[in-house]
C-alpha positions as CSV (number, residue, x, y, z in Angstrom):
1,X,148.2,12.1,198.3
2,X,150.5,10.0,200.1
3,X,150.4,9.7,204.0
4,X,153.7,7.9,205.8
5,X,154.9,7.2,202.4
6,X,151.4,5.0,201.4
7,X,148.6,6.0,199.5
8,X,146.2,7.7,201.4
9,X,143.1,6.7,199.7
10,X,141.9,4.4,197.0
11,X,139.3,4.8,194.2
12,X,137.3,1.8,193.2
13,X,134.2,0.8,190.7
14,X,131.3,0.3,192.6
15,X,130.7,-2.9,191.0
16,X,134.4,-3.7,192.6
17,X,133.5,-2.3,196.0
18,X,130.4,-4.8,196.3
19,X,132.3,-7.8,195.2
20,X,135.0,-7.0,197.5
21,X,132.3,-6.7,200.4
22,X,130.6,-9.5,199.4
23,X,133.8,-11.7,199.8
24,X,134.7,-10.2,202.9
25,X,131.3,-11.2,204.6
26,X,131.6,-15.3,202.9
27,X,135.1,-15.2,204.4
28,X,133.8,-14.1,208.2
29,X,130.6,-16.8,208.0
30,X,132.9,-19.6,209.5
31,X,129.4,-21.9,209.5
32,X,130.0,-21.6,205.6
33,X,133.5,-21.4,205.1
34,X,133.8,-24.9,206.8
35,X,131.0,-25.8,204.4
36,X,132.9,-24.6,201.3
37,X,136.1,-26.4,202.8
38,X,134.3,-30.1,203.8
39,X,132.9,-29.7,199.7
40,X,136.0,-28.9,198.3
41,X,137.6,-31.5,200.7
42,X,134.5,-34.2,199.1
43,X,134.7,-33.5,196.0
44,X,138.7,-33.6,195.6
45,X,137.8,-37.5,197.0
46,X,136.2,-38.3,194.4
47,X,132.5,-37.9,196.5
48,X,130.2,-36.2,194.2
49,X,127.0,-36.1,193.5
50,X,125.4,-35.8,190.0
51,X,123.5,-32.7,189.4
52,X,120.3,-34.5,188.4
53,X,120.0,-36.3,191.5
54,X,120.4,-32.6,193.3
55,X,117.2,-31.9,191.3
């Protein structure tokens, strides 16, 4: 069923549907999207840290 020429609904896995979700709520935290950004921004300067000293 189409509706203005577009689908009108979608079917999805549930296992689809929670990853989906999932991503939708990292990508509105802005407190850790600017984490995930300054790490990727870190570690693509060469600043890492090894994972035994993380331990």
């Amino acid at each position: 069923m189409t509706r203005n020429g577009r689908p009108s609904f979608v079917i999805l896995n549930p296992d689809d549907l929670e990853s989906l979700e999932a991503t939708i709520e990292i990508l509105s935290d802005d407190e850790l999207m600017d984490s995930l950004r300054k790490s990727r921004s870190e570690a693509a300067d060469g600043q890492l840290t090894p994972l035994g000293d993380l331990l």
